[in-house]
N, C-alpha and C positions, 0 to 999 in steps of 0.2 A: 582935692580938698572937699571936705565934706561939710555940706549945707543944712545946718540947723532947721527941723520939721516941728511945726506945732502940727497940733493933734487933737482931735476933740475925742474922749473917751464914751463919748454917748455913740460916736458912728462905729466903734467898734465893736465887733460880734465877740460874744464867749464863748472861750471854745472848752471843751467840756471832756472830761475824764474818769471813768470809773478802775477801779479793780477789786471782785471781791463784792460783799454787801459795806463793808465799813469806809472805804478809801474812796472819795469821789471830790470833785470840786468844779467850778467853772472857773475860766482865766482867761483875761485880758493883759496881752505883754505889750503893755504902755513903751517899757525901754526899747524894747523892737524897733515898735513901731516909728520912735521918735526917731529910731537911726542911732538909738546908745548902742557902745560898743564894752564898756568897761566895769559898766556899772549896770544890774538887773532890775525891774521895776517888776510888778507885776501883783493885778488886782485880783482878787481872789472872793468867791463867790462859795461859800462854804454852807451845803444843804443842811435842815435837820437830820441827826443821826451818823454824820460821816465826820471823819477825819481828816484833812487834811494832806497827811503824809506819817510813813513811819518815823515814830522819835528817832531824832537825827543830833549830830553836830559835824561843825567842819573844822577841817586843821586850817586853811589857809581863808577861807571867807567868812565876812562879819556879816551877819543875819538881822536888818532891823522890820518890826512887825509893827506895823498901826491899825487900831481897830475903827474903820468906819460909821459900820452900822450894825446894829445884833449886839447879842452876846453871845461868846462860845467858853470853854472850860483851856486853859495856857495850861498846859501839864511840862513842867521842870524839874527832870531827873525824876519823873516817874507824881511828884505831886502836884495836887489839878491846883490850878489858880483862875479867878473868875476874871475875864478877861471880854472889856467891853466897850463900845462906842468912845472914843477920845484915847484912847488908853495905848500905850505905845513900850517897847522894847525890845535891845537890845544885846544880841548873844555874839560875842568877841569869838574871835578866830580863835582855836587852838585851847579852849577855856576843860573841852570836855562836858560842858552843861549839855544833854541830853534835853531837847524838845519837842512838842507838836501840840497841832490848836484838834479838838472834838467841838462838836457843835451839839451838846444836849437840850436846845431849847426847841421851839416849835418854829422859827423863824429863820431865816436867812441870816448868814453872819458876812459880813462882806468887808473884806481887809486887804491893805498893801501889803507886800516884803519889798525889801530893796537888799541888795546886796551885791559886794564886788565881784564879778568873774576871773575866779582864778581858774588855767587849765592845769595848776598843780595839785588844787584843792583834794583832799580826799574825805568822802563824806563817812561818819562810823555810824551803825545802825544798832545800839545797844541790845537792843530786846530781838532782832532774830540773827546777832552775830554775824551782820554782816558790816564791808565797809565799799563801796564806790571810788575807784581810782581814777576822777577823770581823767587825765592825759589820754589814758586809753578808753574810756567810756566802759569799764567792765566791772560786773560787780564780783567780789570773791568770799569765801566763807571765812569767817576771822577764826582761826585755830592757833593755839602755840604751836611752833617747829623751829627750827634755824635752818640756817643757810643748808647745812649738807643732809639733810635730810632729803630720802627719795620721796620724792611721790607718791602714795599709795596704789594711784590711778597709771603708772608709766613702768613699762617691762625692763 
């Protein structure tokens, strides 16, 4: 049986990620840490100048974003929205709304996501055509084919 963990999020270190000059963030996985199993938590430390992540959406997990502290630019389906302390939304599974937060100001933008883990989930990447299968944790290039097509890459 699993025993219910409080947590104080000030004892928790950020742990920190770049790729690239544009994609970087810090992150605190509050759900982790508390012993969530179902549902994602996760606090996000978004520097000047960086992105968050590539505009994304998912087939099977609902995405909700609250904005802390800062303000950063909500870019949906490609248009920026000013997106700020208090300020909070949600993007449905399976919608095809295209997202991601930029941080154009001079300050820290510091924000939660919450969202369900699904391991059926597959994430779509509009703008460099790709998609994320998790089941298998692999990312593949999105091209038209069908089933009986060979390969390019197989003899």
């Amino acid at each position: 049986m699993h025993k219910s963990k409080i947590i104080n999020i000030n004892d928790l270190c950020w742990e920190s990620w770049q790729h690239e000059d544009e994609y970087a963030s810090d992150q605190k996985h509050l759900g982790d840490m508390a012993g969530g199993e179902k549902i994602g938590v996760t606090m996000e430390r978004l520097p000047p100048g960086k992105a968050s992540a590539v505009a994304h959406y998912h087939t099977k997990e609902e995405e909700h974003i609250y904005a802390m502290q800062g303000e950063a630019t909500l870019y949906i389906d490609g248009e920026p929205h000013p997106f700020s302390q208090g300020q909070y939304v949600c993007f449905n599974a399976d919608t095809g709304i295209a997202h991601k937060l930029f941080n154009h100001s001079d300050s820290d933008f510091i924000f939660i996501v919450v969202g369900n883990r699904d391991i059926h989930d597959v994430v779509v990447y509009p703008e460099n055509n790709k998609v994320l299968v998790k089941s298998v944790n692999e990312i593949y290039a999105r091209r038209p084919t069908n089933y009986w097509d060979k390969d390019e890459t197989s003899n």
